[in-house]
MIMI-159132 format. One record per residue (C-alpha): residue in one letter; x, y, z. Coordinates in steps of 0.25 Angstrom, whole numbers, padded with zeros to 4 digits, always signed. Layout:
REM residues N
AXYZ;...
***
This chain:
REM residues 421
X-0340+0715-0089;X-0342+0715-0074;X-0354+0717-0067;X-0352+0728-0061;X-0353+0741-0066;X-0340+0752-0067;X-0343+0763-0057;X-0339+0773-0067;X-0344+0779-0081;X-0337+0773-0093;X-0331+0785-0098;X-0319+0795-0096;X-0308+0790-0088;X-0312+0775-0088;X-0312+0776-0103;X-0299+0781-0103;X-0294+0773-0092;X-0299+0759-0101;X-0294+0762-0115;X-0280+0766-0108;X-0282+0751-0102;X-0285+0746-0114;X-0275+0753-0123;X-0262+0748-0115;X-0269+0733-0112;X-0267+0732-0127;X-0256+0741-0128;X-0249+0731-0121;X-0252+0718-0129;X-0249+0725-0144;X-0235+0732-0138;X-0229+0717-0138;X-0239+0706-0144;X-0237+0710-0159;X-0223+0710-0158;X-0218+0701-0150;X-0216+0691-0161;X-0207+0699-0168;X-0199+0703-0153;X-0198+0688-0154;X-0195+0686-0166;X-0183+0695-0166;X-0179+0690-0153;X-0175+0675-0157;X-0190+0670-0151;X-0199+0669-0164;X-0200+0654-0161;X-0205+0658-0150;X-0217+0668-0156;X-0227+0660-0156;X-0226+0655-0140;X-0225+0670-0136;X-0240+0672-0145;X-0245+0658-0137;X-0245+0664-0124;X-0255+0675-0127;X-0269+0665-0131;X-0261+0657-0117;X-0264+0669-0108;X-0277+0672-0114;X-0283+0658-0111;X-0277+0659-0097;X-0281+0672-0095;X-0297+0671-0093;X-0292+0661-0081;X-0283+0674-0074;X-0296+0683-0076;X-0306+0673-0073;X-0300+0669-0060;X-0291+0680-0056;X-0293+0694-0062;X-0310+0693-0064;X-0312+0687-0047;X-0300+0694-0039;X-0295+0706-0042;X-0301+0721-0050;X-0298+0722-0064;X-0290+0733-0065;X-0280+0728-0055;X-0278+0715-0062;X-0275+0721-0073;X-0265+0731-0068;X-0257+0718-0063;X-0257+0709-0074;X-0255+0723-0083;X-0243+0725-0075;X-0236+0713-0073;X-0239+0708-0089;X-0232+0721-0092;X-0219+0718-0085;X-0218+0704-0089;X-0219+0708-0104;X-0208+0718-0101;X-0200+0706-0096;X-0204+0698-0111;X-0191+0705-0117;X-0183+0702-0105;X-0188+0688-0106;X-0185+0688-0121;X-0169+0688-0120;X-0171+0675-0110;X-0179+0665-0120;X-0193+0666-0127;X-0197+0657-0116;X-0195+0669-0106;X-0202+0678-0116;X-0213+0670-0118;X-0217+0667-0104;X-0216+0681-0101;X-0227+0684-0112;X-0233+0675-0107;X-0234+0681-0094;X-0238+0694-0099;X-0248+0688-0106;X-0254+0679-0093;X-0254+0694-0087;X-0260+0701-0100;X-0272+0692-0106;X-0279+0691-0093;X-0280+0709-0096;X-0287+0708-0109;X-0301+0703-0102;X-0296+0712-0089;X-0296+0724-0099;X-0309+0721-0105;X-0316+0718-0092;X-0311+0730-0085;X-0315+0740-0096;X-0329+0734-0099;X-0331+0733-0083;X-0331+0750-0083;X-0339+0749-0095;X-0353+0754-0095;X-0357+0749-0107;X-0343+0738-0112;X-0350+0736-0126;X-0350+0748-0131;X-0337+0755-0121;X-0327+0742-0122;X-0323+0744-0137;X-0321+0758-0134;X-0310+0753-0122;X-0304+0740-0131;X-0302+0749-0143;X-0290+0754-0137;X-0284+0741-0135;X-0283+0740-0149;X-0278+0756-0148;X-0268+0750-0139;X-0262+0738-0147;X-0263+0748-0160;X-0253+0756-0152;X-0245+0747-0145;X-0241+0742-0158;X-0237+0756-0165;X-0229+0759-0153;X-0221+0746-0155;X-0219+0749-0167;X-0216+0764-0167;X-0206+0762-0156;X-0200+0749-0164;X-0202+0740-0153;X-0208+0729-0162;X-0198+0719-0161;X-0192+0725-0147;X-0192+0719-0132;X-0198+0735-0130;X-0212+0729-0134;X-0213+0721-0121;X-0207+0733-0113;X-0219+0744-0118;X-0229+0732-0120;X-0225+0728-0104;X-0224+0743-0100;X-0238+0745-0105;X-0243+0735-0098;X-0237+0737-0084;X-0244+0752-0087;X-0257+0746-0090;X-0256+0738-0077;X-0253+0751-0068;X-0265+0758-0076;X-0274+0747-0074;X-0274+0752-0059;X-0281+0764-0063;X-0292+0757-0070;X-0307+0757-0065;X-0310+0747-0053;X-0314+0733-0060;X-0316+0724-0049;X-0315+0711-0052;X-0326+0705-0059;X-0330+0691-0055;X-0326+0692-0042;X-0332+0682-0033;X-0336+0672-0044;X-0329+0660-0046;X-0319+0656-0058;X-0325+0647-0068;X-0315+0639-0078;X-0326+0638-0087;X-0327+0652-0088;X-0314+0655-0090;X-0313+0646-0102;X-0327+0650-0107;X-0330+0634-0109;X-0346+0637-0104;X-0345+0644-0119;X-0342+0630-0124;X-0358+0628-0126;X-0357+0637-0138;X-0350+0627-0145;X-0361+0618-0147;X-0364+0629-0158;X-0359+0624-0171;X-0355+0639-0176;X-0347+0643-0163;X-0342+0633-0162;X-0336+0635-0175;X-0333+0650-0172;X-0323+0645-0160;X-0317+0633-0167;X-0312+0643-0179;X-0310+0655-0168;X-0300+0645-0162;X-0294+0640-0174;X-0292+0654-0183;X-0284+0659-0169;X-0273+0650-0173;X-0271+0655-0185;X-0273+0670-0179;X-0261+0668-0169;X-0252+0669-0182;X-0254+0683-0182;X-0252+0686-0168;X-0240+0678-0166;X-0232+0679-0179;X-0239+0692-0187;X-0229+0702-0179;X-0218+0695-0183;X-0221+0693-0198;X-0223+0707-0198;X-0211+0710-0194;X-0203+0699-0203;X-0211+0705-0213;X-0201+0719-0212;X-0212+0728-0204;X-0204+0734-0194;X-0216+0739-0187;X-0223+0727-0184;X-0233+0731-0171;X-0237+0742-0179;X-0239+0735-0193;X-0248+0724-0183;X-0256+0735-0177;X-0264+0737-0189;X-0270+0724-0185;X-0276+0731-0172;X-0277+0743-0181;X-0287+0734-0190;X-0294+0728-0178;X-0301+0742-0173;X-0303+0746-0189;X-0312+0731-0190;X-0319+0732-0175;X-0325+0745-0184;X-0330+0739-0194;X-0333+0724-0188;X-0347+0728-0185;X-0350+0731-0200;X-0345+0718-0205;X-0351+0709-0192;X-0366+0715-0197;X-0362+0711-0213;X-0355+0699-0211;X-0360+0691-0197;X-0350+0683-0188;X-0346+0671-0198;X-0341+0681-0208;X-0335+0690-0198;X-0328+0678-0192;X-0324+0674-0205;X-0319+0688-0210;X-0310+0688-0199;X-0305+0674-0201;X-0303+0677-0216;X-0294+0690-0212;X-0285+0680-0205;X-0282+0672-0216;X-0280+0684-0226;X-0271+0691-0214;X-0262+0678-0215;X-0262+0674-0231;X-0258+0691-0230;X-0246+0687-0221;X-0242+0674-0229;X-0242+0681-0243;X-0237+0693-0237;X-0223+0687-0231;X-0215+0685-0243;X-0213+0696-0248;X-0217+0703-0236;X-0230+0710-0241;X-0232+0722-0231;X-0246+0724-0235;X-0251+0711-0234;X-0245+0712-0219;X-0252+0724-0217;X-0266+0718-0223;X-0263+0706-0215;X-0261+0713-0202;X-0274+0722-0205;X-0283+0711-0206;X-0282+0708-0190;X-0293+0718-0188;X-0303+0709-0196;X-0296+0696-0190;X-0298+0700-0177;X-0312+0709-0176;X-0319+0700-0185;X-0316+0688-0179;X-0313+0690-0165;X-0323+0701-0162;X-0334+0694-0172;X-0329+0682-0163;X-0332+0687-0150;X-0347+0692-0155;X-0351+0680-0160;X-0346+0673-0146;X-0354+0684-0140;X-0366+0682-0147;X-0367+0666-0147;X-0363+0666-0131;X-0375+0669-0120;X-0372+0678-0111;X-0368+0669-0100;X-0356+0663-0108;X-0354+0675-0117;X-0339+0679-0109;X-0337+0663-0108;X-0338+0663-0124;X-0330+0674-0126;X-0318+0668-0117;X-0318+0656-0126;X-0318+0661-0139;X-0305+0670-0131;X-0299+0656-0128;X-0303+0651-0140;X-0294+0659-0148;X-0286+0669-0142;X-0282+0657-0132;X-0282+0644-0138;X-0281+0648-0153;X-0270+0659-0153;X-0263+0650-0142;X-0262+0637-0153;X-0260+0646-0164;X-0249+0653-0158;X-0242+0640-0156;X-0245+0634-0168;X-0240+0646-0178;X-0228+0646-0168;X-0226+0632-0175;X-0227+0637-0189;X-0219+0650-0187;X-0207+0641-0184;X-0211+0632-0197;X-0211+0645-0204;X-0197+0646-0203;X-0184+0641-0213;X-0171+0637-0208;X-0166+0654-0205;X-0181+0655-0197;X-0186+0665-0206;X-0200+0662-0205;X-0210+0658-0219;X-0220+0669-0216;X-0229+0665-0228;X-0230+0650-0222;X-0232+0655-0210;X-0245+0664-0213;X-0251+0652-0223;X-0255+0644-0211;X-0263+0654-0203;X-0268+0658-0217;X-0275+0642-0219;X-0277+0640-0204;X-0285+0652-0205;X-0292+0651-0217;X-0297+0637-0214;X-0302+0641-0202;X-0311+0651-0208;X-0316+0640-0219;X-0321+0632-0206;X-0326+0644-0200;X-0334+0648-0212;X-0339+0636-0215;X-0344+0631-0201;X-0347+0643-0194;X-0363+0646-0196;X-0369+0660-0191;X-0379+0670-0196;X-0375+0680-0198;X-0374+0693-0188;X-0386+0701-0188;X-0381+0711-0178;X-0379+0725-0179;X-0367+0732-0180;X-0371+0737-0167;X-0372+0726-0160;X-0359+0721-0164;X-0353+0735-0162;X-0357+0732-0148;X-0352+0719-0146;X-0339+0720-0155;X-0327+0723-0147;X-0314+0728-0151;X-0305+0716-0151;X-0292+0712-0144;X-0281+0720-0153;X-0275+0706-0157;
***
């Protein structure tokens, strides 16, 4: 958070005016991320899923560079956000237009939207905590109806049977191009490091590297990057199972996942004080593999409950690891590098990992397939099902910590509720 403190009281209108922004910032990304490997696949593109899922971990490992010498140095908040809002939007209502040329078309223009839409996440956060009097305790308050807003993006979809429609990107892009024009209406948020030069090493968080020479997190990040590849099975190939498993309401049956997440952000401080970070960590790695051996088992005979189970347990897969991930980063950091760190564990894994994930289930999805190209599903799911599981015997066996003797209200207070993915 900047310096310099908002001019106004937290409270009333700026509440409102926040949680609107962060409602339709993740309104936009659920109207169209879940299902657009099921748009593609019943488009003729499903060789090309895995590529369109590659382009997101590229613009998030290129975005800190947009922020860090762009957005953070030049130019208020508020109005970078307002443009990049309203030019991602009309690019991804292009994507459908850009579909009935080639995939290549479509892709690029994801990507493009992407390039425009990553940089926002941190924008968001920063502009919220930055008209904050107190961002520990306010900022969940605000990010909880990003969630909220993901949560209904994918009713909506659903409701409206868009799942497998070109209108995804239309009301996902229309939404956009409306956050964009609210964003002018947002508080004043000057820019905040203007004046002070760009540093790569920022940017890439590599002055965190010294924590390496720490055996445990050193560990933490090698299985962080590792279970990320696993992970982008999920993201990139869940939608469409669901759907080739005869659910026709596919964003709504994968918003139980979000659903999950708020239910486990609850009840994560009452399992962080029992169990301390290893077991949390571990927890969440465990409900990986069980989420995949659900799918693989689940396949043949298209088992709707073992779906549902599997969709479910993204709430324990992501808030015990991720969020349990970013307080142990916090805690083992100094002050001085403590933002450094958290952008490497990002690149890490939301980056580097989901990007060579992405590609290499891309590889297995087309293995998956028999001569008709009706895909194995069961075979499919097996690998990330291993892969997982082996890195959590690593993880388990190598990582050493005490465990946490926090409170729960100190973790309350560090917790945040996490990205809705």
């Amino acid at each position: 958070m900047s310096d310099q403190q908002p001019h106004h009281k937290f409270g009333g209108v700026v509440f409102t005016q926040l949680s609107v922004m962060m409602f339709l910032q993740f309104f936009v990304w659920g109207a169209w991320y879940v299902t657009m490997g099921p748009y593609m696949n019943s488009n003729g593109m499903s060789e090309a899923i895995a590529t369109a899922y590659t382009v997101g971990p590229i613009a998030a490992i290129v975005s800190p560079f947009f922020l860090g010498m762009i957005a953070d140095r030049f130019f208020a908040s508020e109005r970078v956000l307002a443009a990049l809002h309203i030019i991602g939007g009309a690019i991804l209502c292009f994507a459908p237009t850009a579909a009935q040329s080639s995939s290549i078309l479509f892709i690029a223009a994801i990507l493009l939207h992407m390039l425009c839409y990553m940089p926002t996440l941190g924008l968001t956060s920063s502009l919220a905590m930055h008209n904050m009097t107190n961002s520990e305790k306010q900022f969940p308050m605000i990010r909880v109806f990003g969630t909220i807003g993901w949560i209904i993006a994918n009713l909506v979809i659903s409701q409206l049977k868009f799942d497998t429609s070109a209108n995804m990107f239309y009301l996902a892009g229309g939404a956009g191009v409306l956050l964009g024009v609210f964003s002018f209406f947002l508080p004043h948020t000057p820019a905040p490091s203007k004046g002070k030069p760009f540093s790569f090493r920022d940017a890439l968080g590599l002055d965190s590297l010294v924590l390496l020479k720490r055996r445990s997190f050193a560990v933490f990040c090698l299985c962080s990057f590792l279970v990320c590849i696993p992970l982008s099975a999920y993201y990139a190939f869940a939608g469409t199972y669901v759907g080739e498993m005869g659910i026709e309401k596919i964003a709504q049956t994968m918003s139980f996942g979000q659903m999950s997440e708020i239910f486990f952000m609850l009840v994560m401080p009452f399992f962080f004080v029992r169990l301390g970070v290893k077991w949390m960590l571990a927890v969440g790695m465990l409900a990986w593999v069980i989420r995949y051996a659900l799918f693989a088992m689940a396949a043949p005979d298209q088992v709707y409950w073992m779906i549902l189970i599997g969709i479910a347990l993204h709430g324990i897969c992501y808030d015990f690891f991720f969020v349990t991930g970013q307080i142990y980063v916090d805690n083992e950091s100094g002050p001085k590098i403590r933002g450094q760190a958290q952008g490497f564990f990002v690149l890490l894994t939301q980056g580097l990992g989901m990007l060579i994930g992405a590609q290499l289930m891309g590889v297995i999805f087309e293995r998956s397939k028999n001569d008709l190209g009706v895909v194995d599903w069961k075979s499919l799911w097996i690998f990330p099902t291993i892969f997982a599981l082996v890195v959590l015997i690593i993880f388990v066996l190598l990582f050493k910590h005490k465990k946490s003797m926090a409170s729960e209200a100190e973790i309350s207070e560090q917790a945040e509720i996490p990205d809705p993915i």
